[in-house]
VOPANU-559073 format. One record per residue (C-alpha): residue number from 1; residue in three letters; x, y, z. Coordinates in nm, 3 decimals, m for minus. Example, Ala and Ser with C-alpha at 12.3 -4.5 7.8 and 13.67 -1.06 7.14 Angstrom:
<recs>
+-----+--------+---------+---------+---------+
: num : residu :      px :      py :      pz :
+-----+--------+---------+---------+---------+
:   1 :    ALA :   1.230 :  m0.450 :   0.780 :
:   2 :    SER :   1.367 :  m0.106 :   0.714 :
+-----+--------+---------+---------+---------+
</recs>
This chain:
<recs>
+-----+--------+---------+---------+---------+
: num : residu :      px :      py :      pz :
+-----+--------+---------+---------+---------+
:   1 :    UNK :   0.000 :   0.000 :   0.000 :
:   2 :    UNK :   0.317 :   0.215 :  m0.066 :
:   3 :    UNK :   0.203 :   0.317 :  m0.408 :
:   4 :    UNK :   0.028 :   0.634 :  m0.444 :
:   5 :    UNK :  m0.280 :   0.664 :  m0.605 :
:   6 :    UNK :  m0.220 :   0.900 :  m0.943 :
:   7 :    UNK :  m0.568 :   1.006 :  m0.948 :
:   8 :    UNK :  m0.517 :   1.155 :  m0.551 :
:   9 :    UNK :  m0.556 :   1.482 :  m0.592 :
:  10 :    UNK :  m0.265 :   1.531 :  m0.339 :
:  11 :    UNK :   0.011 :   1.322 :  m0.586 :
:  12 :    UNK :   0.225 :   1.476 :  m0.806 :
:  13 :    UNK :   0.204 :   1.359 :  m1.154 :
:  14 :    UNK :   0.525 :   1.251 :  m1.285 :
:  15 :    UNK :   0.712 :   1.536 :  m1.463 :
:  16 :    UNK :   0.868 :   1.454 :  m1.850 :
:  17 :    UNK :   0.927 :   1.743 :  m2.089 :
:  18 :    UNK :   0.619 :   1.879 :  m2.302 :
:  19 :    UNK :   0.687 :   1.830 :  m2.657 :
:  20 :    UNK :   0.497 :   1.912 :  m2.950 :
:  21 :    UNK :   0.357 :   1.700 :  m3.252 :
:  22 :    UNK :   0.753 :   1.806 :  m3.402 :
:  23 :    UNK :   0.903 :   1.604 :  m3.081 :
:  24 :    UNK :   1.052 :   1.914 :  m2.958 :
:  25 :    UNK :   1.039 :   2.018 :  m2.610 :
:  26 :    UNK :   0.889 :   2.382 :  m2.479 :
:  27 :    UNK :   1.209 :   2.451 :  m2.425 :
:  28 :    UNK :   1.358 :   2.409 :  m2.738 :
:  29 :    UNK :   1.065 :   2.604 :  m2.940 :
:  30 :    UNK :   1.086 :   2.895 :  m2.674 :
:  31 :    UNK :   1.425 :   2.969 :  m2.729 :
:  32 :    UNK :   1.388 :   2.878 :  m3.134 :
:  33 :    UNK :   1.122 :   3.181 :  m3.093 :
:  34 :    UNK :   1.381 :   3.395 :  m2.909 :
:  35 :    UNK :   1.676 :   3.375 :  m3.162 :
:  36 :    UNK :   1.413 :   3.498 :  m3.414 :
:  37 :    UNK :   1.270 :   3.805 :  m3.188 :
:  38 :    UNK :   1.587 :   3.859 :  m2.991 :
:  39 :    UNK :   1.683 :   4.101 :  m3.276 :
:  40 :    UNK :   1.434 :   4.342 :  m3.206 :
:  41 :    UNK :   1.632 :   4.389 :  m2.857 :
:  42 :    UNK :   1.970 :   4.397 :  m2.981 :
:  43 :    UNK :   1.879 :   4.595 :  m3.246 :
:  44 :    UNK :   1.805 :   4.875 :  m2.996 :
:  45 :    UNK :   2.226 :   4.864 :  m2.915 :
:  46 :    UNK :   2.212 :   4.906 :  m3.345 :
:  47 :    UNK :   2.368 :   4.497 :  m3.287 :
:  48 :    UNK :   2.085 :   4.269 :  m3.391 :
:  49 :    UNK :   2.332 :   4.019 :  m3.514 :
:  50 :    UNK :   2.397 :   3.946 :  m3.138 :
:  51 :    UNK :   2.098 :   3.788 :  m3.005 :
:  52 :    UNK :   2.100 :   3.494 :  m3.258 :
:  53 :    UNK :   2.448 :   3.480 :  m3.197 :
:  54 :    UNK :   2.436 :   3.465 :  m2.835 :
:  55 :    UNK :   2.129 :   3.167 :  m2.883 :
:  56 :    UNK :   2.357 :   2.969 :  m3.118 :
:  57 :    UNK :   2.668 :   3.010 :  m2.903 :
:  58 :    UNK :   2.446 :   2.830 :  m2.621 :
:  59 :    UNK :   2.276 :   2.614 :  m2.822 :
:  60 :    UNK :   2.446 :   2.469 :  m3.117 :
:  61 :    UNK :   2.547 :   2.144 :  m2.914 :
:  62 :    UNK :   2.245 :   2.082 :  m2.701 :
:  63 :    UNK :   2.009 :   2.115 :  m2.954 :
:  64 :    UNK :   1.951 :   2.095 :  m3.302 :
:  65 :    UNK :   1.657 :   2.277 :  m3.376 :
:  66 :    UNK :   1.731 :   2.562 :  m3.196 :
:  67 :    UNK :   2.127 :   2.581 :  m3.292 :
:  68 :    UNK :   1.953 :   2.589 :  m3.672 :
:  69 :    UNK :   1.700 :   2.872 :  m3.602 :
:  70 :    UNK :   1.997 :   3.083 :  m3.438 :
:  71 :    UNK :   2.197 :   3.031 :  m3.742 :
:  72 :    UNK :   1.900 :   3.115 :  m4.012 :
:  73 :    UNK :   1.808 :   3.433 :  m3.789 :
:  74 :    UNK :   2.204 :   3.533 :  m3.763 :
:  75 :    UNK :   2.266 :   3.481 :  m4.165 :
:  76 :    UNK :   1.921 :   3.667 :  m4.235 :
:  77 :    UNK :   2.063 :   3.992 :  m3.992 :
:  78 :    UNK :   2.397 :   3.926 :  m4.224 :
:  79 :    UNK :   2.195 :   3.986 :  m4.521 :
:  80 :    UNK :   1.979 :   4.249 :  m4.362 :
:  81 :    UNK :   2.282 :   4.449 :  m4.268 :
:  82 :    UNK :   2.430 :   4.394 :  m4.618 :
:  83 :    UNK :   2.102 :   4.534 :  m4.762 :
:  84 :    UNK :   2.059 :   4.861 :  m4.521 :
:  85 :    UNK :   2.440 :   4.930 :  m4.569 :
:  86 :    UNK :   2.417 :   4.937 :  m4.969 :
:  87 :    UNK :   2.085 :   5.156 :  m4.921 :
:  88 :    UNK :   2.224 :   5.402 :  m4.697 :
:  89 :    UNK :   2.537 :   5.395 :  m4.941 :
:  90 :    UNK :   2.341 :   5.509 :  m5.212 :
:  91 :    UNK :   2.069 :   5.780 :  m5.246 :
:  92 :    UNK :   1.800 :   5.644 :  m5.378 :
:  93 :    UNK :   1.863 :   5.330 :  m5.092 :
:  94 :    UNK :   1.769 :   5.578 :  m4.807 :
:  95 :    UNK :   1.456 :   5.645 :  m4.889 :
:  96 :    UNK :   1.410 :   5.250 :  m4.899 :
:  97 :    UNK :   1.626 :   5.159 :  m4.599 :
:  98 :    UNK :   1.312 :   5.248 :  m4.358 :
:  99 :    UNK :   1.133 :   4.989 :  m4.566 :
: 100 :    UNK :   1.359 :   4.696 :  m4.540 :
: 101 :    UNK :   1.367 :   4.764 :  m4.165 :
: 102 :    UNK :   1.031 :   4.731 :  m4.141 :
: 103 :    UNK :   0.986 :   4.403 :  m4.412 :
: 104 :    UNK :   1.247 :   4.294 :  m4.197 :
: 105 :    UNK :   1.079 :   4.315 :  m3.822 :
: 106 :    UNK :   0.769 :   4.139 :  m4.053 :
: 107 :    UNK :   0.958 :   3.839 :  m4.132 :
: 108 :    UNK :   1.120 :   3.827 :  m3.773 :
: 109 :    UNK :   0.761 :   3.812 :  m3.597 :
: 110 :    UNK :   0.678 :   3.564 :  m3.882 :
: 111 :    UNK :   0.973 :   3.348 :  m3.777 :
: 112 :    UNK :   0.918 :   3.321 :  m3.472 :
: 113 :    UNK :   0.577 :   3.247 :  m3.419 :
: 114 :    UNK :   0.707 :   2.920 :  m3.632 :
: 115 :    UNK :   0.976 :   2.854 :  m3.440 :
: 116 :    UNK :   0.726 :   2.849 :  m3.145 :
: 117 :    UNK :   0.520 :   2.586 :  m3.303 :
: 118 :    UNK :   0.800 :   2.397 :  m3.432 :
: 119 :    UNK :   0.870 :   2.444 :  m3.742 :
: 120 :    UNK :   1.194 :   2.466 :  m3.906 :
: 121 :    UNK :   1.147 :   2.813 :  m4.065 :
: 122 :    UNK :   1.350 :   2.958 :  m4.349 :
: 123 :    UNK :   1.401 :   3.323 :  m4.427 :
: 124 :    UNK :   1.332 :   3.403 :  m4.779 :
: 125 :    UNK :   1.606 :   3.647 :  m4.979 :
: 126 :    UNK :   1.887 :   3.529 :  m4.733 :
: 127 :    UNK :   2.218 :   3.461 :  m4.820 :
: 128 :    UNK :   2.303 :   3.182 :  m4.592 :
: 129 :    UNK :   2.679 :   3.246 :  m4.460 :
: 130 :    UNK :   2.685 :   3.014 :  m4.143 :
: 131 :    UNK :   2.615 :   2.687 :  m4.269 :
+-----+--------+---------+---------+---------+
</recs>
């Protein structure tokens, strides 16, 4: 009569990760969501190259998924950069530089509310530098 009861309201269920239909844990689509929104933050320090980097530095050997969203959100600031620093080099680029900021902050949101539900989301127009 050692054994608890699991349906005792006063038990505590046994506790295994939550993972979604994608066999990922919370944990792993959480933090695949923040290397895709932590640019918005870092971009505030004009560095939004450095939250993806900062995810992939923890992450690229514990877990796949999220050491592969760091990497797409790092190569699509790359390309982002590239883009805003040709704009602003030419005249005609600043009047668009505003926009690809703001197709840019689109795509992020986009990017991460996939990553949150699992999916392995790629960036379109990226040049993809860390491989």
């Amino acid at each position: 009569m050692s054994d608890a009861n699991p349906y005792d309201p006063g038990s505590v269920p046994p506790q295994k990760p939550v993972t979604s239909s994608a066999g990922l844990t919370e944990e792993e689509r959480t933090w695949g969501m923040l290397a895709h929104i932590s640019p918005l933050i870092a971009g505030l320090v004009a560095l939004p190259f450095l939250g993806p980097l900062v995810v992939w530095m923890m992450y690229k050997e514990k877990s796949e998924f999220v050491s592969d969203q760091a990497k797409e959100s790092l190569n699509f600031q790359i390309a982002v950069l590239i883009v805003i620093v040709i704009c602003c080099a030419t005249c005609v680029g600043i009047v668009l530089a505003p926009v690809v900021a703001i197709v840019a902050i689109v795509y992020q949101i986009i990017a991460a509310m996939e990553a949150n539900k699992g999916v392995w989301y790629r960036y379109p127009y990226t040049i993809r530098l860390i491989k």
